[in-house]
C-alpha positions as CSV (number, residue, x, y, z in Angstrom):
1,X,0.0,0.0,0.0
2,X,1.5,3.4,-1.4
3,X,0.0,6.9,-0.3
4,X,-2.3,8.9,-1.4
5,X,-2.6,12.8,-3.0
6,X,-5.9,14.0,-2.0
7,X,-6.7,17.8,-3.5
8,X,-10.2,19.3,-3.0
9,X,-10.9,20.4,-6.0
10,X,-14.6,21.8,-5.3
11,X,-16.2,24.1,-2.4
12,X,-17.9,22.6,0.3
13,X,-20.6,25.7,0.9
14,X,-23.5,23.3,0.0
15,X,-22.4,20.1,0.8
16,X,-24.1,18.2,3.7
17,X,-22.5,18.5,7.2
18,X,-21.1,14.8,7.7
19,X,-19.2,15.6,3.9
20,X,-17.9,19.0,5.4
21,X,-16.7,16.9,8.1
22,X,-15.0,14.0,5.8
23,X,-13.2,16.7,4.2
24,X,-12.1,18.8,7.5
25,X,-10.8,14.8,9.0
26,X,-8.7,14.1,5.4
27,X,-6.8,17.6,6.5
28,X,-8.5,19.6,3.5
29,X,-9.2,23.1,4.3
30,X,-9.2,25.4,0.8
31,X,-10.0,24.8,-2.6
32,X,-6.7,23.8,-4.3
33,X,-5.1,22.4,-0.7
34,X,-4.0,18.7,-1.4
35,X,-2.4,16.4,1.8
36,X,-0.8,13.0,1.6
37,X,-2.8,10.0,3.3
38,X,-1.8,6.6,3.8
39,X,-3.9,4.2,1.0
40,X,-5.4,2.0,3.7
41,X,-9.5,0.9,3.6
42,X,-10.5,3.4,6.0
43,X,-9.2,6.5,3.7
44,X,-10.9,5.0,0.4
45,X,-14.0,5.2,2.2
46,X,-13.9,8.9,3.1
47,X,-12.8,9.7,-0.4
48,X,-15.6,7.6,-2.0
49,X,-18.0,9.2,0.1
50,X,-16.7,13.1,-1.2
51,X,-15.4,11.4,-4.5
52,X,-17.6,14.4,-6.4
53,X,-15.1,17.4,-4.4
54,X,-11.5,16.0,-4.7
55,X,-9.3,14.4,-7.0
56,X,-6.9,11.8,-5.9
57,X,-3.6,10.6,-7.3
58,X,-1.3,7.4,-6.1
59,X,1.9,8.4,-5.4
């Protein structure tokens, strides 16, 4: 298992509150901010549930 690049890529003004939340526990916090995550099941989940505001890349 390698890491992950996790950029949000989209606002969160309109998004539900547990997806604000998903996005605040990854480490986001502006439009354009990327972090590196270890790939492990637990991450793929938060990114599949907030798949539609960031883009992910395997490093």
């Amino acid at each position: 298992m390698g890491n992950l690049k996790i950029t949000l890529v989209k606002s969160t003004i309109k998004s539900k509150k547990d997806q604000k939340a998903t996005v605040e526990a990854l480490g986001l916090r502006k439009v354009g901010h990327s972090v590196t995550q270890k790939d492990n099941p637990q991450i793929r989940g938060m990114i599949n549930k907030i798949s539609h505001l960031v883009e992910v890349e395997e490093i």
